[in-house]
NULO-829800 format. One record per residue (C-alpha): residue number from 1; x, y, z. Coordinates in steps of 0.1 Angstrom, whole numbers. Layout:
<sites>
<site NUM; <X; Y; Z>>,
...
</sites>
This chain:
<sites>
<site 1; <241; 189; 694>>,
<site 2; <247; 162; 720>>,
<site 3; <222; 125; 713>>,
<site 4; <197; 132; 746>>,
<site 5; <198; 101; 771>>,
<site 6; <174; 97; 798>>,
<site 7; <166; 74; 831>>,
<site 8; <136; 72; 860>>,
<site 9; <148; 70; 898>>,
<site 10; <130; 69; 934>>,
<site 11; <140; 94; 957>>,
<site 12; <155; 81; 984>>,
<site 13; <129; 96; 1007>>,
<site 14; <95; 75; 1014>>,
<site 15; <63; 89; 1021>>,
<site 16; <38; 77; 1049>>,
<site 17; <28; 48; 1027>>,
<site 18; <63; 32; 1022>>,
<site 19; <62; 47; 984>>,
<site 20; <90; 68; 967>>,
<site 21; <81; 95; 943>>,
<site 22; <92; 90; 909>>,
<site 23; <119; 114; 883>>,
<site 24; <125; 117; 854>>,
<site 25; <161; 127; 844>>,
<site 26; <165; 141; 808>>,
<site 27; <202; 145; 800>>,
<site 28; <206; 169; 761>>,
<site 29; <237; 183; 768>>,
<site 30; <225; 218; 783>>,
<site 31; <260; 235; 797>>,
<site 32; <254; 257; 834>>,
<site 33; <284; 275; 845>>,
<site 34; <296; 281; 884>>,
<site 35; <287; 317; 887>>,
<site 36; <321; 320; 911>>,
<site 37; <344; 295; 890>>,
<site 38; <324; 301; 861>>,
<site 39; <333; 258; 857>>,
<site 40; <311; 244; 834>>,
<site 41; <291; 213; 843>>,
<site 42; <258; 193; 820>>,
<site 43; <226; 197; 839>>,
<site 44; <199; 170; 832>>,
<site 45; <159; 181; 830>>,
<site 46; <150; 168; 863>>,
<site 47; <115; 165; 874>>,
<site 48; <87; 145; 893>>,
<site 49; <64; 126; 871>>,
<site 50; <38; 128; 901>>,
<site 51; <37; 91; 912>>,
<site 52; <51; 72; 937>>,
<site 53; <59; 31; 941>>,
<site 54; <76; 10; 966>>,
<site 55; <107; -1; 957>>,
<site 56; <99; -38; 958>>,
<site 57; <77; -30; 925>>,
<site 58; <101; -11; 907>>,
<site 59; <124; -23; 878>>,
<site 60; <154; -4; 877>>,
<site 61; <182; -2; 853>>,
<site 62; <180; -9; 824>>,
<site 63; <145; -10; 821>>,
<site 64; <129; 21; 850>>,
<site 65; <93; 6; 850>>,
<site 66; <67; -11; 873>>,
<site 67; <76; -44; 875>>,
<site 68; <50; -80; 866>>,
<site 69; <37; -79; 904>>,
<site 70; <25; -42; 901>>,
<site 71; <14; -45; 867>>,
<site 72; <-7; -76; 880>>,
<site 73; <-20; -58; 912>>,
<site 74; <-25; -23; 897>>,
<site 75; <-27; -22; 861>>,
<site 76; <1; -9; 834>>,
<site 77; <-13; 26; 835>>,
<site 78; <17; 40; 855>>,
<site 79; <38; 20; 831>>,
<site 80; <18; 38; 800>>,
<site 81; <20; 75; 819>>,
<site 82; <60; 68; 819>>,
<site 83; <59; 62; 784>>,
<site 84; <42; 96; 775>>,
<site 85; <65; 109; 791>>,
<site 86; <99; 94; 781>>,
<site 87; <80; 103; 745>>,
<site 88; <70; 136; 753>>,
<site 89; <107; 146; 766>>,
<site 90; <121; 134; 729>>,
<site 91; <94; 149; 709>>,
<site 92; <96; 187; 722>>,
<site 93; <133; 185; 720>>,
<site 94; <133; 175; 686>>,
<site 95; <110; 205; 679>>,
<site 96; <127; 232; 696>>,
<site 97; <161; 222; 683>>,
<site 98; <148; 220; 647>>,
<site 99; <128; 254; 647>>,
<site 100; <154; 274; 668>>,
<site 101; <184; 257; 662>>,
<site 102; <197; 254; 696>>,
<site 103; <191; 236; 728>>,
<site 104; <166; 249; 750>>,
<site 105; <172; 259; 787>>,
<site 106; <154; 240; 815>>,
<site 107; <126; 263; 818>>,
<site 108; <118; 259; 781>>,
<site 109; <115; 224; 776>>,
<site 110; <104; 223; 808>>,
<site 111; <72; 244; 794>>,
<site 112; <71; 225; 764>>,
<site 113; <70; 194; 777>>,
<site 114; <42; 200; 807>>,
<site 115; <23; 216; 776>>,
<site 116; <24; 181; 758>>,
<site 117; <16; 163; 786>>,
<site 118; <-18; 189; 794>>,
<site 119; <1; 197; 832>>,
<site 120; <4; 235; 821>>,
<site 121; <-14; 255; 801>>,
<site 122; <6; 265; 762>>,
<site 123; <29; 295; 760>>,
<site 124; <42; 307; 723>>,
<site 125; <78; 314; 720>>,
<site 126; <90; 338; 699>>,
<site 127; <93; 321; 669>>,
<site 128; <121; 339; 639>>,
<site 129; <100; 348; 609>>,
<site 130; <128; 332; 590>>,
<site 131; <130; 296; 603>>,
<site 132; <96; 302; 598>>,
<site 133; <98; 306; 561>>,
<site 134; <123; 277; 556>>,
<site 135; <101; 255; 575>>,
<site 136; <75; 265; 551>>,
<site 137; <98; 262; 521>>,
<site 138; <107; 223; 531>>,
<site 139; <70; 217; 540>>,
<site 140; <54; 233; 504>>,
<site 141; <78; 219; 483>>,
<site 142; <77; 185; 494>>,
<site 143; <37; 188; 489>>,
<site 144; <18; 172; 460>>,
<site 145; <-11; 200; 456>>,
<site 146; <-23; 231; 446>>,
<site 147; <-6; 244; 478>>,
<site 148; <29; 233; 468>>,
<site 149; <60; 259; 465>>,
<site 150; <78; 252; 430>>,
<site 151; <113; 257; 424>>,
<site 152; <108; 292; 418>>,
<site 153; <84; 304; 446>>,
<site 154; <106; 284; 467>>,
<site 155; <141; 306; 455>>,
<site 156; <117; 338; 459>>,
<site 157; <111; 331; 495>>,
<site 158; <149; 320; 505>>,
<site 159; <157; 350; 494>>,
<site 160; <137; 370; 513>>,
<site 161; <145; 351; 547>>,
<site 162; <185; 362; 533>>,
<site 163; <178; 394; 534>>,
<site 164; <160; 396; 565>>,
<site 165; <192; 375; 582>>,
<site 166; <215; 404; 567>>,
<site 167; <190; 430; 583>>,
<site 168; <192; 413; 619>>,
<site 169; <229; 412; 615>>,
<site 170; <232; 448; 602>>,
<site 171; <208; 459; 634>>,
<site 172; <217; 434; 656>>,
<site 173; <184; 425; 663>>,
<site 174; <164; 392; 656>>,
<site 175; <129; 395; 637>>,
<site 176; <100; 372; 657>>,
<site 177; <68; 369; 655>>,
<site 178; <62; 386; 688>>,
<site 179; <87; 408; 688>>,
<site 180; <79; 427; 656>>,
<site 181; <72; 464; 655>>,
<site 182; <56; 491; 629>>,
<site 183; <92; 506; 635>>,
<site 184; <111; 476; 626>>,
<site 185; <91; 468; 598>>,
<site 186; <96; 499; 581>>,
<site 187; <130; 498; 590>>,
<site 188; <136; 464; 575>>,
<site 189; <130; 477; 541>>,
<site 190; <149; 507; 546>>,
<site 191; <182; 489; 558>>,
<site 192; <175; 464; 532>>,
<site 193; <179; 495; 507>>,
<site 194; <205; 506; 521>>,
<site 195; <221; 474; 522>>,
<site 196; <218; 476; 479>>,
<site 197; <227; 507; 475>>,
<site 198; <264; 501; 492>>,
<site 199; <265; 470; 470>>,
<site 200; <254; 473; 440>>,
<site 201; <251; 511; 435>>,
<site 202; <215; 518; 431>>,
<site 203; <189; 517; 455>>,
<site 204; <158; 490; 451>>,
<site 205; <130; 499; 428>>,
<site 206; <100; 511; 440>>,
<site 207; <88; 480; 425>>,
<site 208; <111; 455; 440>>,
<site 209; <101; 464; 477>>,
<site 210; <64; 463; 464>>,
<site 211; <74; 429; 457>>,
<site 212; <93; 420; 488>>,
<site 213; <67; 437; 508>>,
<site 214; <40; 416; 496>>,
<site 215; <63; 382; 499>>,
<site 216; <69; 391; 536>>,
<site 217; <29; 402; 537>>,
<site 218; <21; 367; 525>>,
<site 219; <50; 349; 551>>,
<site 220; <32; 369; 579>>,
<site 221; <-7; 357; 565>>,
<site 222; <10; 322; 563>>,
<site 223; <17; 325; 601>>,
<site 224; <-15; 338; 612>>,
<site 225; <-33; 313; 595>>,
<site 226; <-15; 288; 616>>,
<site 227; <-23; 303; 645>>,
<site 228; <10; 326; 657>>,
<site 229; <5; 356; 670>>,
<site 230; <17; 383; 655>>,
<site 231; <25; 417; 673>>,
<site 232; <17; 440; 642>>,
<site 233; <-16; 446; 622>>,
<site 234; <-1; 438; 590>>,
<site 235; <-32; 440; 567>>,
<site 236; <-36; 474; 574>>,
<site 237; <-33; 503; 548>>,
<site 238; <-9; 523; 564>>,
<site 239; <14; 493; 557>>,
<site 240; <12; 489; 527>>,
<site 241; <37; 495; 502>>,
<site 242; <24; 506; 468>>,
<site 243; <39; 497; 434>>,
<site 244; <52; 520; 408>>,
<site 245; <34; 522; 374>>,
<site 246; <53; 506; 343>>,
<site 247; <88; 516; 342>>,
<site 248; <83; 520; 301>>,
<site 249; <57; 516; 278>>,
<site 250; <59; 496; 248>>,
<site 251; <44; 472; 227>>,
<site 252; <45; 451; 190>>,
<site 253; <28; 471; 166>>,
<site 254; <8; 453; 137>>,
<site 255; <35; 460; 113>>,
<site 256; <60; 442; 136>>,
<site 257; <41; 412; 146>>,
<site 258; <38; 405; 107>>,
<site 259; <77; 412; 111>>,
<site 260; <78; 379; 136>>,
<site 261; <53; 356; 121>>,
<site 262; <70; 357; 85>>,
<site 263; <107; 353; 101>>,
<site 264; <127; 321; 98>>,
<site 265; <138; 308; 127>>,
<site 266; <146; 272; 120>>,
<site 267; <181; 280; 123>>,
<site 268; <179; 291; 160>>,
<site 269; <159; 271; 188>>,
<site 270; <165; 299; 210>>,
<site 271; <148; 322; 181>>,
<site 272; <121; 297; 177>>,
<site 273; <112; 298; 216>>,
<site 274; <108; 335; 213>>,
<site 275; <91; 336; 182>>,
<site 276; <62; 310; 196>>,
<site 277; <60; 328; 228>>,
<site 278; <56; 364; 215>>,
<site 279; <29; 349; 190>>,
<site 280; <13; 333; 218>>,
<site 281; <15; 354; 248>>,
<site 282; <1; 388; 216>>,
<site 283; <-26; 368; 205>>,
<site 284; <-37; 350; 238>>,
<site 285; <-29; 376; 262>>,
<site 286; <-18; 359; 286>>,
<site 287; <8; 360; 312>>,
<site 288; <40; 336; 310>>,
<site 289; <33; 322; 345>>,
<site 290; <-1; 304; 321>>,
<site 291; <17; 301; 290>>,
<site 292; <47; 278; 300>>,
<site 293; <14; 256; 309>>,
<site 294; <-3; 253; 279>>,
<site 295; <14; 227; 264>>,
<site 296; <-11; 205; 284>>,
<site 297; <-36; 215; 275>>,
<site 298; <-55; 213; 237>>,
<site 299; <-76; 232; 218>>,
<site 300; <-111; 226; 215>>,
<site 301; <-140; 234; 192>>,
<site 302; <-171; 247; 212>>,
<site 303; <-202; 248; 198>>,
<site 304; <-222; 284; 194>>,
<site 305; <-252; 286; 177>>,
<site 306; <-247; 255; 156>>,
<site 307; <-213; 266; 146>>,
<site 308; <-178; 257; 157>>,
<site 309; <-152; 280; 172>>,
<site 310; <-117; 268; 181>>,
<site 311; <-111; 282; 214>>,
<site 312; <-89; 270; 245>>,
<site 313; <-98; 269; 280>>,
<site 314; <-73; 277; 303>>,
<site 315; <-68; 282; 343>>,
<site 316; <-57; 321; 354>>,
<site 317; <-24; 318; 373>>,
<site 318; <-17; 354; 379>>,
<site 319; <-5; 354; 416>>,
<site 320; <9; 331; 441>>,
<site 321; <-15; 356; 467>>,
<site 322; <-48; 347; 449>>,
<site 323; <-71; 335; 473>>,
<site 324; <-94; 325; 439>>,
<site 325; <-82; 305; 411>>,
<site 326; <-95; 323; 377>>,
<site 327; <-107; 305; 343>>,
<site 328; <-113; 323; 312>>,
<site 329; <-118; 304; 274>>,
<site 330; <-97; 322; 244>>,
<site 331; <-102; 323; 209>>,
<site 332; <-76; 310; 189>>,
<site 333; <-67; 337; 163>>,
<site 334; <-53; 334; 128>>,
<site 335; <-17; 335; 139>>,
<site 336; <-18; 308; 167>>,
<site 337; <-36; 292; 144>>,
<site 338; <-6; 286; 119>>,
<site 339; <13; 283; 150>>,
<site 340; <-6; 250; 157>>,
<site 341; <-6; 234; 122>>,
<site 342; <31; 238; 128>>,
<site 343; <33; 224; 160>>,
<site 344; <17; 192; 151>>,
<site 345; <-18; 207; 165>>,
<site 346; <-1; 210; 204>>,
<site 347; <4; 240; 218>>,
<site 348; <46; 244; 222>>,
<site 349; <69; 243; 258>>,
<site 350; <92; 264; 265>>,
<site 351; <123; 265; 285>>,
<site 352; <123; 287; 322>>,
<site 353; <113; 323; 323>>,
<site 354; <149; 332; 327>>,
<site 355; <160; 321; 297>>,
<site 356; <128; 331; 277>>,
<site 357; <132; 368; 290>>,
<site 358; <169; 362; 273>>,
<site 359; <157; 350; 239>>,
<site 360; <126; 372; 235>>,
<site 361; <156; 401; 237>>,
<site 362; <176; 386; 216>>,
<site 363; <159; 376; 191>>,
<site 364; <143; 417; 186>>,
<site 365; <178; 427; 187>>,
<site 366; <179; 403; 159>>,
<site 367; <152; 419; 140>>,
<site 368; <163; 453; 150>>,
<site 369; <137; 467; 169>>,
<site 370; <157; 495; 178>>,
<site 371; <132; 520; 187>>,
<site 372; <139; 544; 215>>,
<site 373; <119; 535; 245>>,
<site 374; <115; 557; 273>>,
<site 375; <121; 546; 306>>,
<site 376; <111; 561; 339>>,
<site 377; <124; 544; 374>>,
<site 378; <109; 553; 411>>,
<site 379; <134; 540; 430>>,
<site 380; <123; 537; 464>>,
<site 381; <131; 564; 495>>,
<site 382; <140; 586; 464>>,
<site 383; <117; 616; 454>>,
<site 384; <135; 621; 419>>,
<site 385; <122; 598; 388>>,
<site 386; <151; 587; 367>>,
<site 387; <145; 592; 330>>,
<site 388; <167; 577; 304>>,
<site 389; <161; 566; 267>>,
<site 390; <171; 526; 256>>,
<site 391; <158; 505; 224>>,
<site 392; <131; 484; 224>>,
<site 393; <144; 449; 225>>,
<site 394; <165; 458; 256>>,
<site 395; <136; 466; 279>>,
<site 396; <107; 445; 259>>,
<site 397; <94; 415; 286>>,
<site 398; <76; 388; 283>>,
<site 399; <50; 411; 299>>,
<site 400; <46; 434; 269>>,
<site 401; <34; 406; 247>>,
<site 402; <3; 411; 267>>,
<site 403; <5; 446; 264>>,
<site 404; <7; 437; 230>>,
<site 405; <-25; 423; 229>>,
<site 406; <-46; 444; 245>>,
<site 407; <-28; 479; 227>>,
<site 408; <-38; 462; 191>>,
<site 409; <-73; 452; 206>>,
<site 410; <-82; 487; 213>>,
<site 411; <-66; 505; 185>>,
<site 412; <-90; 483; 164>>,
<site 413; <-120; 495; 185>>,
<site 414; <-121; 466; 203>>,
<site 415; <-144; 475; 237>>,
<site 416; <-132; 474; 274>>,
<site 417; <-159; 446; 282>>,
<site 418; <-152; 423; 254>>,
<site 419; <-112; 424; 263>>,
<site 420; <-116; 422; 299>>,
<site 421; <-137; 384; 303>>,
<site 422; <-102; 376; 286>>,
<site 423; <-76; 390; 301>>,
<site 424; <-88; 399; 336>>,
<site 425; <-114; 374; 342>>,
<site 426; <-137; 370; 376>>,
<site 427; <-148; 333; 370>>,
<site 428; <-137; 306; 395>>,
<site 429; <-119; 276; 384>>,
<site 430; <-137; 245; 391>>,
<site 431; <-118; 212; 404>>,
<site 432; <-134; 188; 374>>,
<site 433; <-127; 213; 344>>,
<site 434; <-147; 187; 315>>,
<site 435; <-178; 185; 338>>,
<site 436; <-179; 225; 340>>,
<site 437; <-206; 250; 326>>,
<site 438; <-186; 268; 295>>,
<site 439; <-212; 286; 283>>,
<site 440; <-207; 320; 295>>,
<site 441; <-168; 313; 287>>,
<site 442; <-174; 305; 250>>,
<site 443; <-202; 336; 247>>,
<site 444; <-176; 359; 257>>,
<site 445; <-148; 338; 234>>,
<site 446; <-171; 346; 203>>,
<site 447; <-180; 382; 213>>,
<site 448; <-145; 387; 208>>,
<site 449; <-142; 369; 175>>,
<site 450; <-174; 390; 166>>,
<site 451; <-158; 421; 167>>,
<site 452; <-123; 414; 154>>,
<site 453; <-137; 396; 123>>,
<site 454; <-156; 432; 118>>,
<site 455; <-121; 451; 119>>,
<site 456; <-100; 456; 89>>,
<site 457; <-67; 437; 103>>,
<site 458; <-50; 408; 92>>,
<site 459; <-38; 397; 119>>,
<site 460; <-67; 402; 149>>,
<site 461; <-86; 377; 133>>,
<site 462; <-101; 343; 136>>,
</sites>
């Protein structure tokens, strides 16, 4: 895009008092055509900046401003209203270019920059949802707090302005703001499916355009929160797309967690990442998005009734939606226990959830958790449920380790309201986490202990 240049003139005209209005001429490289020739020319953004001078007071080239004598007489105020508006001509270029990636016409920068200047009231333009999102994706990842994007939030939203670019090309449309209907939202998903299906095969998962329906959900909150309109209720029901329940169900039994604790896996760092997680994640409970964080963090001994438990404290992470940031303090159980003394007393890292997902599956091929697994898949636009058979450490997650722990927890008669403070907690996360209240955190930690202590298992125990 062409570097904008710019210039003030007098029109050659005079007015009753011997003055001559002022222009402003804005040259950005905008391209008219001759509608009969259809021969191109550059057209400047010409316009009055409603005042006048005599010529004997006016500077011209290079400098287009009142000169000493008027400044002296009159003041630099005209001087300063020429400089707003040299700026203002700049500024909303810059912006338009950079959030529609293209030079505006006349009329639009015309609007944009009387809006900056408060001559005319603000209009919206129809903004694309996707420069939207990678404006939001260079804004959030270059932030320092709780709001910030990480690498992988980031990748998650790129992806979805990708596929919304292949559905304007497929449709030949372009998705704004404004301009988006109920009927093109549902049939964004639907092309999108489509789109799969001729690629790869398959159509999406009921539960991957669960997912990409609540990304663009959150992309269209983001926008409303800043103020855009947007043409469709989107927070409404009837919008909604639901998930599908668990594609399989399986878990660790007893038998095989004992299998994992007593394994050697000094001779395999990728064994040794799974082996920590799936002890961690089946005695915690938690969720991989808060145990690749627990290295930071270090157990504590809380005091309960005169006597010490061993319990950490950790924040909930379980969505990137949350609108409440959850706290909950856990037990630390006889295996994580070990797992510690180990560990020099630290909790372990791990590497990214990619490559754990790989190494939890290999390492129960390893083992030969070969048991048949059922799996059902709702794949979405499709009435039938697709039913196959695969083994265990093919399909097992790092979401199953918390299955893991809450399957042994109540097969050992372990109540719903005991489990539940732990792994679906409802108590905010304060900002200064040593100066915080714990009491009703530990009380619920030791209720657990309690109960497992009262159970005949080796391993559920603190």
């Amino acid at each position: 895009m062409k570097q904008p240049t710019h210039f003030f003139n007098l029109e050659a005209t005079k007015n009753k008092s011997g003055e001559q209005r002022i222009f402003m001429n804005f040259s950005y490289g905008l391209k008219t055509f001759n509608h009969k020739t259809q021969t191109p020319k550059y057209t400047p953004f010409r316009f009055s900046v409603k005042r006048s001078i005599k010529k004997e007071l006016w500077n011209d080239k290079p400098i287009y401003r009142a000169n000493q004598t008027f400044v002296k007489m009159k003041g630099k105020d005209l001087n300063d209203h020429l400089n707003a508006i040299e700026k203002a001509c700049y500024k909303q270029l810059e912006y338009f270019r950079r959030t529609y990636e293209k030079d505006p016409t006349i009329e639009e920068l015309k609007q944009l920059v009387y809006e900056n200047l408060t001559w005319k009231e603000k209009e919206e333009f129809a903004l694309k949802i996707t420069k939207f999102i990678d404006n939001q994706i260079e804004i959030k990842t270059k932030l320092t707090n709780n709001l910030r994007w990480d690498t992988k939030t980031a990748n998650q939203y790129r992806a979805l302005a990708n596929r919304i670019k292949r559905f304007e090309e497929r449709k030949n449309v372009v998705l704004t703001f404004e301009s988006i209907t109920e009927e093109l939202y549902w049939d964004y998903f639907k092309t999108i499916n489509e789109i799969y299906k001729e690629e790869t095969g398959n159509y999406y998962t009921q539960t991957t355009i669960n997912k990409e329906f609540r990304s663009l959900r959150a992309i269209l909150n983001l926008a409303f929160l800043e103020g855009i309109k947007i043409n469709i209720s989107f927070t409404k029901k009837s919008l909604k797309i639901s998930p599908y329940s668990s594609s399989h169900d399986t878990y660790l039994t007893q038998e095989q967690l004992k299998t994992i604790i007593e394994c050697d896996t000094s001779h395999s760092k990728e064994f040794q990442h799974a082996k920590n997680y799936i002890i961690l994640s089946s005695f915690l409970g938690l969720r991989i998005g808060d145990i690749k964080f627990l290295h930071k963090l270090t157990p504590e001994l809380e005091i309960h009734k005169s006597e010490s438990y061993l319990c950490v404290t950790t924040r909930i992470r379980k969505s990137k939606e949350n609108t409440q940031e959850l706290i909950c303090t856990i037990p630390i159980l006889k295996p994580v226990k070990k797992l510690l003394v180990e560990n020099n007393n630290q909790f372990p890292s791990f590497p990214a959830e990619p490559t754990i997902r790989k190494n939890i599956k290999k390492f129960l091929k390893f083992l030969k958790f070969n048991n048949n697994v059922i799996i059902k898949t709702k794949y979405y636009l499709v009435d039938d449920i697709s039913i196959e058979q695969k083994e265990q450490h093919e399909v097992f997650s790092p979401h199953d380790c918390r299955r893991t722990f809450i399957t042994n927890l109540k097969q050992l008669g372990v109540q719903n309201d005991t489990i539940e403070p732990i792994t679906h907690p409802k108590l905010k996360f304060a900002s200064v986490l040593d100066s915080y209240d714990k009491s009703s955190l530990v009380d619920k930690a030791i209720k657990l202990i309690e109960q497992l202590n009262s159970k005949q298992s080796d391993l559920f125990k603190y």
